[in-house]
mmJSON file of the N, C-alpha and C atoms, coordinates in Angstrom:
{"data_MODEL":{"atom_site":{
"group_PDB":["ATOM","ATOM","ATOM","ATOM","ATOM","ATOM","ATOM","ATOM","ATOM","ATOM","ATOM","ATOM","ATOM","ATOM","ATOM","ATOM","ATOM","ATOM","ATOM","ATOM","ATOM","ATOM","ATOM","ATOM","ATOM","ATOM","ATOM","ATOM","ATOM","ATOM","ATOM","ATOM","ATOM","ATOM","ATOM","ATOM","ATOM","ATOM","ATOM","ATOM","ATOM","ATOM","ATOM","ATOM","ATOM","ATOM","ATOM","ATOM","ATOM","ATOM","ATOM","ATOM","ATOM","ATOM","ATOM","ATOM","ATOM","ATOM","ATOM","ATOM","ATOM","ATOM","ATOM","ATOM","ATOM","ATOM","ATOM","ATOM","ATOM","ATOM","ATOM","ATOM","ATOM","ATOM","ATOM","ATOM","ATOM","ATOM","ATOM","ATOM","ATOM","ATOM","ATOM","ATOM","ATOM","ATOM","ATOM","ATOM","ATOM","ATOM","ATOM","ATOM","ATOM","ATOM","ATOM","ATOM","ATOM","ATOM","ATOM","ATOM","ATOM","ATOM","ATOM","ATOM","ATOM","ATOM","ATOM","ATOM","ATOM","ATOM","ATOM","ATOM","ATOM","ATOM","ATOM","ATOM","ATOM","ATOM","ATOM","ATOM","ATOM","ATOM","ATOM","ATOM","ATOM","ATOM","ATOM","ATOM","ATOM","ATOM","ATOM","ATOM","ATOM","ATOM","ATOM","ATOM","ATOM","ATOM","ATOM","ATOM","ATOM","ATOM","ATOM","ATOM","ATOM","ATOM","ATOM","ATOM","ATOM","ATOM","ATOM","ATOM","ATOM","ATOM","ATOM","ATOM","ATOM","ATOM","ATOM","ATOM","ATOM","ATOM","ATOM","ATOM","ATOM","ATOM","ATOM","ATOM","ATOM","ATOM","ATOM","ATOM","ATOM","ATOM","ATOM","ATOM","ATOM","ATOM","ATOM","ATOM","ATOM","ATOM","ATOM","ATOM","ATOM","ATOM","ATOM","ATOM","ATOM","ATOM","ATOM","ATOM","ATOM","ATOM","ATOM","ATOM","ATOM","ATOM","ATOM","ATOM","ATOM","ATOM","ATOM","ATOM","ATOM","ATOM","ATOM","ATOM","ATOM","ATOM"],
"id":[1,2,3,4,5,6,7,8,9,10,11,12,13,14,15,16,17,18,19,20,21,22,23,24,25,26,27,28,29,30,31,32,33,34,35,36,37,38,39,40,41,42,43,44,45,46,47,48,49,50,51,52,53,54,55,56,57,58,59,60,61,62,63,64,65,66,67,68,69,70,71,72,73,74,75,76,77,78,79,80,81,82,83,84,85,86,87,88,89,90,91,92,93,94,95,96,97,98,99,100,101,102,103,104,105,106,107,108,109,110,111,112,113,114,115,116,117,118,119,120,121,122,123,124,125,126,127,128,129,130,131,132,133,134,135,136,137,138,139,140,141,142,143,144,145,146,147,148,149,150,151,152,153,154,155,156,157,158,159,160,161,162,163,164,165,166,167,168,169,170,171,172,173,174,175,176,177,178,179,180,181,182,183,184,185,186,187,188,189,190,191,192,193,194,195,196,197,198,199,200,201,202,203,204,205,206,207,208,209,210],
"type_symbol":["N","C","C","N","C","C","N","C","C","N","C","C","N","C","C","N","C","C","N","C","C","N","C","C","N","C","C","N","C","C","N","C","C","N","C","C","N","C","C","N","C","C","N","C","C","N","C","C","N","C","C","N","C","C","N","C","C","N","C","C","N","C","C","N","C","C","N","C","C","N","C","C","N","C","C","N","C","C","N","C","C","N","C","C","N","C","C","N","C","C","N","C","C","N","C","C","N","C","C","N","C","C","N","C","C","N","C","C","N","C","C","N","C","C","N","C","C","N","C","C","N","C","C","N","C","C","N","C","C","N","C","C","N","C","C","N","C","C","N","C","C","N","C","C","N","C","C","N","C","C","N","C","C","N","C","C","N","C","C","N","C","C","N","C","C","N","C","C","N","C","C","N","C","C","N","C","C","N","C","C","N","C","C","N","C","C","N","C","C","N","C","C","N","C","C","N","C","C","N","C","C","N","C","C","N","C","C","N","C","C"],
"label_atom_id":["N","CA","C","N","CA","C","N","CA","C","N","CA","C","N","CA","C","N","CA","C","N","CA","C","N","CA","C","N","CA","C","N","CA","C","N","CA","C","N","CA","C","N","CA","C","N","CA","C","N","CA","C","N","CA","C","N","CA","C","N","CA","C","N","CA","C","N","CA","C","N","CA","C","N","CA","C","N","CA","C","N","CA","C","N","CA","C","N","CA","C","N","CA","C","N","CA","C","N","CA","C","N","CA","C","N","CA","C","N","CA","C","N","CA","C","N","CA","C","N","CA","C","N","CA","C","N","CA","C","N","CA","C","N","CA","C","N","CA","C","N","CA","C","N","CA","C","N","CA","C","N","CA","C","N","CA","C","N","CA","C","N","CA","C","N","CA","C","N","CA","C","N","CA","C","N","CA","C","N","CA","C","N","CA","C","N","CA","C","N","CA","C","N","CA","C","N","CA","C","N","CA","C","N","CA","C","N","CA","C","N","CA","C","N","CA","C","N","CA","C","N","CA","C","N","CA","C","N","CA","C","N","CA","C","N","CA","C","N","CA","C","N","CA","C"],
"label_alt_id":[null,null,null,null,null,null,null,null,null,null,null,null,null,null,null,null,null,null,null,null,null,null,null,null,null,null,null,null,null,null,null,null,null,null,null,null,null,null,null,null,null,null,null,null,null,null,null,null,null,null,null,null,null,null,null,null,null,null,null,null,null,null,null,null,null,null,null,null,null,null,null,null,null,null,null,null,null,null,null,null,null,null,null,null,null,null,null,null,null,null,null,null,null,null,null,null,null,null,null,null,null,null,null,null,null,null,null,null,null,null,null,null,null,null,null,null,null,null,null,null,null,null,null,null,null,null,null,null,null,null,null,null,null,null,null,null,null,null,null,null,null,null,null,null,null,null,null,null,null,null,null,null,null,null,null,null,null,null,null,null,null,null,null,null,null,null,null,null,null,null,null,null,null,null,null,null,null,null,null,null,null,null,null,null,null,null,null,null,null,null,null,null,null,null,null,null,null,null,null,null,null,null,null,null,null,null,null,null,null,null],
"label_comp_id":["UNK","UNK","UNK","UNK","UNK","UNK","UNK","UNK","UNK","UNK","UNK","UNK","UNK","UNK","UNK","UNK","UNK","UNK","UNK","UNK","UNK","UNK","UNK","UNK","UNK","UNK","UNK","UNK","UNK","UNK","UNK","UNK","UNK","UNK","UNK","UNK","UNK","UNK","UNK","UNK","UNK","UNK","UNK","UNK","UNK","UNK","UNK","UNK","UNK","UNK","UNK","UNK","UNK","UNK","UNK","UNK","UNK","UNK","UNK","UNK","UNK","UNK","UNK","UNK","UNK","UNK","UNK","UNK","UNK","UNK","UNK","UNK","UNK","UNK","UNK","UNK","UNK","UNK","UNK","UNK","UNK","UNK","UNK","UNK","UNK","UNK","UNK","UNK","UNK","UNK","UNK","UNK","UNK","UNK","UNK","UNK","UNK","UNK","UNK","UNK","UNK","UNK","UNK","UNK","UNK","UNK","UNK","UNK","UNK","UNK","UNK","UNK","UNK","UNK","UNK","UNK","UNK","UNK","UNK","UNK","UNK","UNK","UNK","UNK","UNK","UNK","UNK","UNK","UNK","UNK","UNK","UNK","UNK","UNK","UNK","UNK","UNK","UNK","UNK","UNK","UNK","UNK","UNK","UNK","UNK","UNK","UNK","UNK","UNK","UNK","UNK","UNK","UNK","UNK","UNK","UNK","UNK","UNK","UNK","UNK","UNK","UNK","UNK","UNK","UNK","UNK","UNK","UNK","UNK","UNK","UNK","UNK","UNK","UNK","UNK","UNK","UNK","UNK","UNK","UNK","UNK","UNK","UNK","UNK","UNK","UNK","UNK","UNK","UNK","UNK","UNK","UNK","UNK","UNK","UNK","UNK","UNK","UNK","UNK","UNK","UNK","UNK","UNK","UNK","UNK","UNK","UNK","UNK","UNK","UNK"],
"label_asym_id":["A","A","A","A","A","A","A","A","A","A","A","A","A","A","A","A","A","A","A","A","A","A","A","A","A","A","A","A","A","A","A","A","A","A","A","A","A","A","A","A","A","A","A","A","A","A","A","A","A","A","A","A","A","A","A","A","A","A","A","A","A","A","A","A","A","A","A","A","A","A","A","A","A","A","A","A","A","A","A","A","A","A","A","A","A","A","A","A","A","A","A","A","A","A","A","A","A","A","A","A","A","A","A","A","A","A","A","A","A","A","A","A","A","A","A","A","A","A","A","A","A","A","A","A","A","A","A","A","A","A","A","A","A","A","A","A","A","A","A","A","A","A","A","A","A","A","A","A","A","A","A","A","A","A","A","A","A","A","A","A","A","A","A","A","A","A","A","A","A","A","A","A","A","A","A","A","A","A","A","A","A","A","A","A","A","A","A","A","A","A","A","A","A","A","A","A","A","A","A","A","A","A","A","A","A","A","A","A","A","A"],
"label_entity_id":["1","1","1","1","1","1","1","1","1","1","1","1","1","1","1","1","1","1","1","1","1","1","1","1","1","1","1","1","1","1","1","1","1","1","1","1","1","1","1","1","1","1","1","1","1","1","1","1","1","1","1","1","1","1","1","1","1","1","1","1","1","1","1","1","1","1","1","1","1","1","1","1","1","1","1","1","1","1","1","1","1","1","1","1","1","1","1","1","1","1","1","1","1","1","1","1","1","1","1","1","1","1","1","1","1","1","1","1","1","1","1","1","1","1","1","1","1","1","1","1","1","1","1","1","1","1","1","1","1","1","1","1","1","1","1","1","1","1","1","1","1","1","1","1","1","1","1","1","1","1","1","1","1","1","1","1","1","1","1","1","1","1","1","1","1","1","1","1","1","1","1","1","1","1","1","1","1","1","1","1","1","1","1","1","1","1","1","1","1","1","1","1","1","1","1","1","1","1","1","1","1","1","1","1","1","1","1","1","1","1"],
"label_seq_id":[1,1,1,2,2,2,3,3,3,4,4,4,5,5,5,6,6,6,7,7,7,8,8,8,9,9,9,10,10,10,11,11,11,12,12,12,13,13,13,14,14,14,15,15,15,16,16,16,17,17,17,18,18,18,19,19,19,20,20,20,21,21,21,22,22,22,23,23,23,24,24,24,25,25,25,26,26,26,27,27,27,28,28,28,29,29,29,30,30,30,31,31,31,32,32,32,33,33,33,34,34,34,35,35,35,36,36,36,37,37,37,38,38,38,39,39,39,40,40,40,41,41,41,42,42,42,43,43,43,44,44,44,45,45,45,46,46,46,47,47,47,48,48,48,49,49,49,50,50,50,51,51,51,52,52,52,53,53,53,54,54,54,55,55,55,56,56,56,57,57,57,58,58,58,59,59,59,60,60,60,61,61,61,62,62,62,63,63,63,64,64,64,65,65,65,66,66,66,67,67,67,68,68,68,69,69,69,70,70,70],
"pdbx_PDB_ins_code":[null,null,null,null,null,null,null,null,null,null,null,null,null,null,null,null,null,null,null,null,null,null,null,null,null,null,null,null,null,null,null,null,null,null,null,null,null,null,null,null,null,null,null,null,null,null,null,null,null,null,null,null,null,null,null,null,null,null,null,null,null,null,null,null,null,null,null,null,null,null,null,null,null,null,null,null,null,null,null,null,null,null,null,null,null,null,null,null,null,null,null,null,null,null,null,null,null,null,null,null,null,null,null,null,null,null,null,null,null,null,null,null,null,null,null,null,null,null,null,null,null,null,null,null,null,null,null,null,null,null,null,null,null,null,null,null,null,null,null,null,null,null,null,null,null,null,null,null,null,null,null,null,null,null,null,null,null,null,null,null,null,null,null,null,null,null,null,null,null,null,null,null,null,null,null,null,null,null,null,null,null,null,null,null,null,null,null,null,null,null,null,null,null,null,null,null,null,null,null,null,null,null,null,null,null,null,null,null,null,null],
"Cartn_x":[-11.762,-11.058,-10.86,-11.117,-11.235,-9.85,-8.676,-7.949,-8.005,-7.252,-7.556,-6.374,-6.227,-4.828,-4.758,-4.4,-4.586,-4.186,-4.463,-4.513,-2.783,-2.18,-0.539,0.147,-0.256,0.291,0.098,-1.112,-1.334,-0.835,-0.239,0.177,1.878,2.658,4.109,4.029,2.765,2.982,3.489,3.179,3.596,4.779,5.436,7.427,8.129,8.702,9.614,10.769,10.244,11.061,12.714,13.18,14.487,15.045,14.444,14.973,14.779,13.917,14.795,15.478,15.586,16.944,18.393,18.538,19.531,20.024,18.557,19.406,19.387,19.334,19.637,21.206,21.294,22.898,23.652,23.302,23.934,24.381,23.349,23.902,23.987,24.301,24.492,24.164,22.475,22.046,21.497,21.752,21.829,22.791,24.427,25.335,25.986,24.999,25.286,23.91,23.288,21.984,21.731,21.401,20.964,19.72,18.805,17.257,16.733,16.676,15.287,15.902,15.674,16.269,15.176,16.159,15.725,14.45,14.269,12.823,11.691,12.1,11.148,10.656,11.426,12.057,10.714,11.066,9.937,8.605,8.315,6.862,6.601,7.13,6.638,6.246,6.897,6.265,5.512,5.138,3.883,3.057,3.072,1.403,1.493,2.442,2.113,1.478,1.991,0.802,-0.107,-0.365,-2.421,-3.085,-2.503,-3.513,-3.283,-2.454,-2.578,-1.732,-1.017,-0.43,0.547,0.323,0.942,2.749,2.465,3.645,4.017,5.881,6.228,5.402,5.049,4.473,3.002,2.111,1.04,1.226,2.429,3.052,3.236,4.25,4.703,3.277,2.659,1.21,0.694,0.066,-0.492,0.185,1.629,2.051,2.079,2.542,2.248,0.757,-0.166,-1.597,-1.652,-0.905,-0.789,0.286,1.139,2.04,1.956,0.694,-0.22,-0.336,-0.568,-0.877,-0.321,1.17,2.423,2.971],
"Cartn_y":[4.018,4.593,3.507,3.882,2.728,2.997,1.947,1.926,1.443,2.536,2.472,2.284,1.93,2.108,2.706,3.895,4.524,3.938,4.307,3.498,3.249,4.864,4.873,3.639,3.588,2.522,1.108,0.765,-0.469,-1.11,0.132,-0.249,0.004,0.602,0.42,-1.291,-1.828,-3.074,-4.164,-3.909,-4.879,-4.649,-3.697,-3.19,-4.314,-5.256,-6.006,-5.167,-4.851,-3.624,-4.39,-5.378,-6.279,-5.606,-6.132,-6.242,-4.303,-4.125,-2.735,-1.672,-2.224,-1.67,-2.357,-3.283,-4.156,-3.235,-3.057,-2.068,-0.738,-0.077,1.164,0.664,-0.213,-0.195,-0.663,-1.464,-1.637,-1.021,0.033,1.181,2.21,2.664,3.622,5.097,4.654,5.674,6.8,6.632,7.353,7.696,7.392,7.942,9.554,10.41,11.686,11.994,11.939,12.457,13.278,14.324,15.058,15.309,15.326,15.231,14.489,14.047,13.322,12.52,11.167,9.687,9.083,7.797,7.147,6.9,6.238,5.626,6.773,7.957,8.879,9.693,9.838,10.247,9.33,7.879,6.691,7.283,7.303,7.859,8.728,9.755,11.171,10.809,10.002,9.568,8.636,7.734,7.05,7.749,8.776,9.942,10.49,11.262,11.616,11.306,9.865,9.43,8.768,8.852,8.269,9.286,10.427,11.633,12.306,12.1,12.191,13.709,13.889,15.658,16.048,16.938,17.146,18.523,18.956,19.806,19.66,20.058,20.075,21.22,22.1,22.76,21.591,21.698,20.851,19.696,18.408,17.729,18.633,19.693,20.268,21.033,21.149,21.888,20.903,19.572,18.728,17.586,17.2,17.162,18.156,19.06,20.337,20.195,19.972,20.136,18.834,17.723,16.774,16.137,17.13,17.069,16.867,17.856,17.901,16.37,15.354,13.873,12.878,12.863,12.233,12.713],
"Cartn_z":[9.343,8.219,7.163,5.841,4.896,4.444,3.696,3.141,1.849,0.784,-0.37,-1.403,-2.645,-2.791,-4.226,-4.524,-5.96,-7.005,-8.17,-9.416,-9.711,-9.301,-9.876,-8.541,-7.407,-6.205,-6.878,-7.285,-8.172,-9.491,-10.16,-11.388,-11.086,-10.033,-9.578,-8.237,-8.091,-7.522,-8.929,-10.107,-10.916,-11.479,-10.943,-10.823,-10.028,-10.294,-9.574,-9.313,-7.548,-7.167,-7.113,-7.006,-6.936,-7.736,-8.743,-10.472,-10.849,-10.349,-10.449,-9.872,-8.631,-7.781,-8.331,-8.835,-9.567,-10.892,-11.372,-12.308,-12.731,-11.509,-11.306,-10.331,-10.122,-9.38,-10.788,-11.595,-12.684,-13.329,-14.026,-15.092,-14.228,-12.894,-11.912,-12.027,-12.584,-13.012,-11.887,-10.529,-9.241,-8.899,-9.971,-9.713,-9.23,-10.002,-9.536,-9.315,-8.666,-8.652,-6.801,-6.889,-5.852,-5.099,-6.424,-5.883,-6.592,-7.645,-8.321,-8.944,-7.999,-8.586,-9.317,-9.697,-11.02,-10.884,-10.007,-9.269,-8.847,-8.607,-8.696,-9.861,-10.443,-12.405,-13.324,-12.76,-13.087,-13.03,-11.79,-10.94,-11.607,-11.627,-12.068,-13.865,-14.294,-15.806,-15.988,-15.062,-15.181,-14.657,-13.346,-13.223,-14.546,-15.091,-16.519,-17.317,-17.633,-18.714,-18.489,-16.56,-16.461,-16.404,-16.162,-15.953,-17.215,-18.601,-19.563,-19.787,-19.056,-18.994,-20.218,-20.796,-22.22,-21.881,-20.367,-20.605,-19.142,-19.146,-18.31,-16.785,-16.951,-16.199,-15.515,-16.765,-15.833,-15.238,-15.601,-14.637,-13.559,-13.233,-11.887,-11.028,-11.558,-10.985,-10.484,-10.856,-10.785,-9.558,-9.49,-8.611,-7.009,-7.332,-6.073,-5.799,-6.616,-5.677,-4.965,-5.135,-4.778,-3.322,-2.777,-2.442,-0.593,-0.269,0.879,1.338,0.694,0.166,0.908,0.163,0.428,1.712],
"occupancy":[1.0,1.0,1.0,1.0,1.0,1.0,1.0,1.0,1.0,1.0,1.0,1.0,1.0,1.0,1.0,1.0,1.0,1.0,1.0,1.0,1.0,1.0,1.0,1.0,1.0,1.0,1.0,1.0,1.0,1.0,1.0,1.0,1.0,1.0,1.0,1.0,1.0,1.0,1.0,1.0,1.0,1.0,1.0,1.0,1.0,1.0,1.0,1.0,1.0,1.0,1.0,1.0,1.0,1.0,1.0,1.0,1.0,1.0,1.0,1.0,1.0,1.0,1.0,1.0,1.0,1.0,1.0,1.0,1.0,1.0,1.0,1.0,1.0,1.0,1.0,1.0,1.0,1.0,1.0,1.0,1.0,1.0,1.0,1.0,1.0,1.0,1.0,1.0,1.0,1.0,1.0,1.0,1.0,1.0,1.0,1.0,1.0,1.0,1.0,1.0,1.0,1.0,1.0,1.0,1.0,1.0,1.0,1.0,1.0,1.0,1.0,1.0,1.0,1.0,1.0,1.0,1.0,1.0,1.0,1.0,1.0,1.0,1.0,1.0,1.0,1.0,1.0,1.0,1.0,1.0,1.0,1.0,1.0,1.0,1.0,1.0,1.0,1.0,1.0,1.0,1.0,1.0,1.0,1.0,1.0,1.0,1.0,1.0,1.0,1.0,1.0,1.0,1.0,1.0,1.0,1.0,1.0,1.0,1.0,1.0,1.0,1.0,1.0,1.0,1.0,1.0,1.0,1.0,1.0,1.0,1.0,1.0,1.0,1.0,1.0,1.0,1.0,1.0,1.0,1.0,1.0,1.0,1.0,1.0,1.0,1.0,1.0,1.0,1.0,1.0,1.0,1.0,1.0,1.0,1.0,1.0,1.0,1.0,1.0,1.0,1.0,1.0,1.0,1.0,1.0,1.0,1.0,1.0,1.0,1.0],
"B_iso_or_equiv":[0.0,0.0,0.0,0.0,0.0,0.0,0.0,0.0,0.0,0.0,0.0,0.0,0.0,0.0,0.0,0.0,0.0,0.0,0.0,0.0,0.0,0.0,0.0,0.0,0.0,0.0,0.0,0.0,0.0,0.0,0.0,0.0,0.0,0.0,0.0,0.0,0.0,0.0,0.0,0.0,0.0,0.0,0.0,0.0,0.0,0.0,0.0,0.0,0.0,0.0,0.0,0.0,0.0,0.0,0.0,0.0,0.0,0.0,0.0,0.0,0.0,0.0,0.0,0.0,0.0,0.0,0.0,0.0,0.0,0.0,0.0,0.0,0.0,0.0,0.0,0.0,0.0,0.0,0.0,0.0,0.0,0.0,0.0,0.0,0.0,0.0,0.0,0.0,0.0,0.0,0.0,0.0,0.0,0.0,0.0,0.0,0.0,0.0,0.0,0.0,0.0,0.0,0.0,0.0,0.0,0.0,0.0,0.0,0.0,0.0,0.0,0.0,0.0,0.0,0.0,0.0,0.0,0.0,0.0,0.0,0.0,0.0,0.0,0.0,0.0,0.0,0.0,0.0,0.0,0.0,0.0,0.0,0.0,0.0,0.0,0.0,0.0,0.0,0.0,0.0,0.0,0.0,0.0,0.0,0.0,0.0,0.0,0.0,0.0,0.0,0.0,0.0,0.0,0.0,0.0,0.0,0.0,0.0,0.0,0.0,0.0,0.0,0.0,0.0,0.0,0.0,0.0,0.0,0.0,0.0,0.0,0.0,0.0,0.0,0.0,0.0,0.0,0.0,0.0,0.0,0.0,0.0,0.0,0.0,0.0,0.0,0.0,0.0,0.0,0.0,0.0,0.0,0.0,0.0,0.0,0.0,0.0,0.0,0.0,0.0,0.0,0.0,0.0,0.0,0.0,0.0,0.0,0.0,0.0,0.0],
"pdbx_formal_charge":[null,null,null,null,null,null,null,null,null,null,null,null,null,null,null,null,null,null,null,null,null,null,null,null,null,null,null,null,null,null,null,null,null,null,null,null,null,null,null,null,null,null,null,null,null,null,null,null,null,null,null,null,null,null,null,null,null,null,null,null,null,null,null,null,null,null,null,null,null,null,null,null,null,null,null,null,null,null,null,null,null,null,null,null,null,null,null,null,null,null,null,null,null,null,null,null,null,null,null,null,null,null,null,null,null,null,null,null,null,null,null,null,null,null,null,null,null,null,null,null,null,null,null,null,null,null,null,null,null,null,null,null,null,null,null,null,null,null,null,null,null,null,null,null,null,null,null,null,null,null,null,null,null,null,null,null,null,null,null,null,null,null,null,null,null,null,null,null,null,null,null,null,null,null,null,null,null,null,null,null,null,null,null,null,null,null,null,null,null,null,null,null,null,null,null,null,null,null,null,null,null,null,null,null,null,null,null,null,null,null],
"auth_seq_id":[1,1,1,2,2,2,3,3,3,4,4,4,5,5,5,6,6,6,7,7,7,8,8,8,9,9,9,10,10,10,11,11,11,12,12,12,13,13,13,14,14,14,15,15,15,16,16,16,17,17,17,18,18,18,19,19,19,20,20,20,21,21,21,22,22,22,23,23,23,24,24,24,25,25,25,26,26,26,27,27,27,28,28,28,29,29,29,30,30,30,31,31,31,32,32,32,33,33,33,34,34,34,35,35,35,36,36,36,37,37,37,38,38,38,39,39,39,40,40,40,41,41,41,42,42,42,43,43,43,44,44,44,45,45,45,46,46,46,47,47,47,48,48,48,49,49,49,50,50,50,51,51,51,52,52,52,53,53,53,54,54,54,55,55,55,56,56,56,57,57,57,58,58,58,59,59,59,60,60,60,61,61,61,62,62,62,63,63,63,64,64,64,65,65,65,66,66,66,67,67,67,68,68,68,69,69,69,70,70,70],
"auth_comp_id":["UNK","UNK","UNK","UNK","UNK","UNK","UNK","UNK","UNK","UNK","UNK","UNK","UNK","UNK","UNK","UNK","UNK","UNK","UNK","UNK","UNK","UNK","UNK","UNK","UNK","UNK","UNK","UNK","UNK","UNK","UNK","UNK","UNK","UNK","UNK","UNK","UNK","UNK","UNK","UNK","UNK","UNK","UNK","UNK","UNK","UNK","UNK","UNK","UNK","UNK","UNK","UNK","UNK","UNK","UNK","UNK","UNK","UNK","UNK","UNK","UNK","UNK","UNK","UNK","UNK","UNK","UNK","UNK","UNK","UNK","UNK","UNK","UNK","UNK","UNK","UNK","UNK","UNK","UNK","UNK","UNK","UNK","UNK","UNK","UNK","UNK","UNK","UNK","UNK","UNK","UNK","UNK","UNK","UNK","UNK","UNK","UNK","UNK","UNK","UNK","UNK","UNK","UNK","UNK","UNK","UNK","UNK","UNK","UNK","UNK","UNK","UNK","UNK","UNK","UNK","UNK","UNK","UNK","UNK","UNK","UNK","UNK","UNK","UNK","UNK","UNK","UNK","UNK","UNK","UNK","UNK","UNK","UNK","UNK","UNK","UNK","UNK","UNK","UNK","UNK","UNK","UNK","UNK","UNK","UNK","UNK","UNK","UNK","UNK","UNK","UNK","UNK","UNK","UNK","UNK","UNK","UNK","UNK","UNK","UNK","UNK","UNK","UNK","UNK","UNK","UNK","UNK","UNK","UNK","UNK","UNK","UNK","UNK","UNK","UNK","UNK","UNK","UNK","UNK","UNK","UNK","UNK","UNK","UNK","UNK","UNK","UNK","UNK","UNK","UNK","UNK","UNK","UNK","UNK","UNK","UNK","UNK","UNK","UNK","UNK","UNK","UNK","UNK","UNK","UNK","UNK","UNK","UNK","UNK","UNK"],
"auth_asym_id":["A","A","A","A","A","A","A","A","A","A","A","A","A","A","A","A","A","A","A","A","A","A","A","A","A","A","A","A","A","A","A","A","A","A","A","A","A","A","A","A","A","A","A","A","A","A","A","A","A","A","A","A","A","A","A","A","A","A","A","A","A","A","A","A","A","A","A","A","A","A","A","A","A","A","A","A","A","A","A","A","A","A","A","A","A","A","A","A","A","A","A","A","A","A","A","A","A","A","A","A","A","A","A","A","A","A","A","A","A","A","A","A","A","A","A","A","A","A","A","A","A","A","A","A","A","A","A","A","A","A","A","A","A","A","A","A","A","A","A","A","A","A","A","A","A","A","A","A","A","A","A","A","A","A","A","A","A","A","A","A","A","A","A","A","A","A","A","A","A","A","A","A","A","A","A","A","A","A","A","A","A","A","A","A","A","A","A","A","A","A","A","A","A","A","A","A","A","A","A","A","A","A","A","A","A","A","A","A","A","A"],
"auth_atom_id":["N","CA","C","N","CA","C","N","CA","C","N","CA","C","N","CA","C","N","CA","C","N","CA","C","N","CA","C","N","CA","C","N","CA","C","N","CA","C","N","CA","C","N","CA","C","N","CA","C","N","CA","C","N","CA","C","N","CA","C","N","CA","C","N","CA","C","N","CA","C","N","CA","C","N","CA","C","N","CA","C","N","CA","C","N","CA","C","N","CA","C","N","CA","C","N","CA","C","N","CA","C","N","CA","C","N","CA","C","N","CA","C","N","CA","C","N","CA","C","N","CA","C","N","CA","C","N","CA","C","N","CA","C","N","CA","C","N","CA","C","N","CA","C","N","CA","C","N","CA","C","N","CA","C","N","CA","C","N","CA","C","N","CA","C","N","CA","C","N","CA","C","N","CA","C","N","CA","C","N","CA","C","N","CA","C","N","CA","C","N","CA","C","N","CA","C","N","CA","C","N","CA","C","N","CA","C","N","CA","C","N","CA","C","N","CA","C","N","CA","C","N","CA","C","N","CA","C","N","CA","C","N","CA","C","N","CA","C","N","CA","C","N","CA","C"],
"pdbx_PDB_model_num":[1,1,1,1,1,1,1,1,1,1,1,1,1,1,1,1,1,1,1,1,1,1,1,1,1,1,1,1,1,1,1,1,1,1,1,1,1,1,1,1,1,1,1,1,1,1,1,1,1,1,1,1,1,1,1,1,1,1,1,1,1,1,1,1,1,1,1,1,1,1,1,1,1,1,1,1,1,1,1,1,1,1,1,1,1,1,1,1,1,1,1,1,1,1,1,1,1,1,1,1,1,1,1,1,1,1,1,1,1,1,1,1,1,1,1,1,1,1,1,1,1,1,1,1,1,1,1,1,1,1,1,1,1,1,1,1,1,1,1,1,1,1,1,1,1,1,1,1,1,1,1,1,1,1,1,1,1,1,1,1,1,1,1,1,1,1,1,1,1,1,1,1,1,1,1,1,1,1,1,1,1,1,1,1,1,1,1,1,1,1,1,1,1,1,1,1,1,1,1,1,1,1,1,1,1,1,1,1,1,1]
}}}
């Protein structure tokens, strides 16, 4: 089995994950949050703009065909 690592995994390795768990505790922007934290909030807008998606729907489509995945 070959291991591979996708383009969005490669471009969140140059996230200094420290420095930004630091400041998501800083401005406690996970303060009320139930499902979709800061750090996933992140994700979901950098696939956005590599796969270039112009509306909220084809983000949520595009994720769900994706979901099997994760």
């Amino acid at each position: 089995m070959t291991k591979f690592s996708t383009v969005l995994n490669q471009l969140l390795q140059f996230l200094p994950q420290q420095e930004f768990e630091r400041s998501i505790k800083k401005f406690k922007s996970d303060r009320y949050v139930k499902y979709l934290t800061t750090k996933a909030f992140f994700v979901v807008h950098l696939y956005s703009q590599i796969r270039k998606k112009d509306s909220l729907r084809d983000i949520a489509c595009g994720l769900e065909q994706h979901q099997s995945k994760w």
